[in-house]
Steps between C-alpha positions, in 0.01 A plus 500: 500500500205707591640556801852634392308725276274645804844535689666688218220711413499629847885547520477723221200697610637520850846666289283725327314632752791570700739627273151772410505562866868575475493739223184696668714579833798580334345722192674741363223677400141482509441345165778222564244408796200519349645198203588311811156508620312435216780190446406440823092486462637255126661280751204512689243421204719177414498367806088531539473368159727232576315404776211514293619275229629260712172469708311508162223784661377823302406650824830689578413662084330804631776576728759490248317759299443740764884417608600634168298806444593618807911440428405660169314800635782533775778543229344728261382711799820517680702524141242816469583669771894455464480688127304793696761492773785495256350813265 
């Protein structure tokens, strides 16, 4: 069972992450790409923090957080910059 779960939870990572990559080539516009890359850099968290659960270690923690701030920083500065380019 554990193992069908592993399987599965890397199917649909492996979807997500590809379908993100998908959507950053294609576009249309800059903001379409940057919600594919920061769905990307989600897919990315689970999958560490999978790991992490499943290998019951903390050590991977510290990298999740600095994961996130940086997708967080990367949206609201890229989201700043296409309001200035818009107005």
């Amino acid at each position: 069972m554990t193992v069908l779960l592993a399987v599965a939870l890397t199917v649909l990572l492996s979807a997500t992450a590809l379908l993100a990559l998908a959507r950053i080539y294609r576009g249309p516009s800059l903001l379409d790409r940057v919600v594919a890359a920061d769905l990307l850099l989600s897919a990315m968290l689970a999958a560490v923090g999978a790991e992490a659960a499943v290998n019951r270690h903390a050590t991977t923690l510290p990298v999740l957080v600095v994961l996130s701030l940086l997708g967080f920083v990367g949206s609201v500065s890229l989201v700043r910059f296409a309001v200035r380019a818009e107005s």
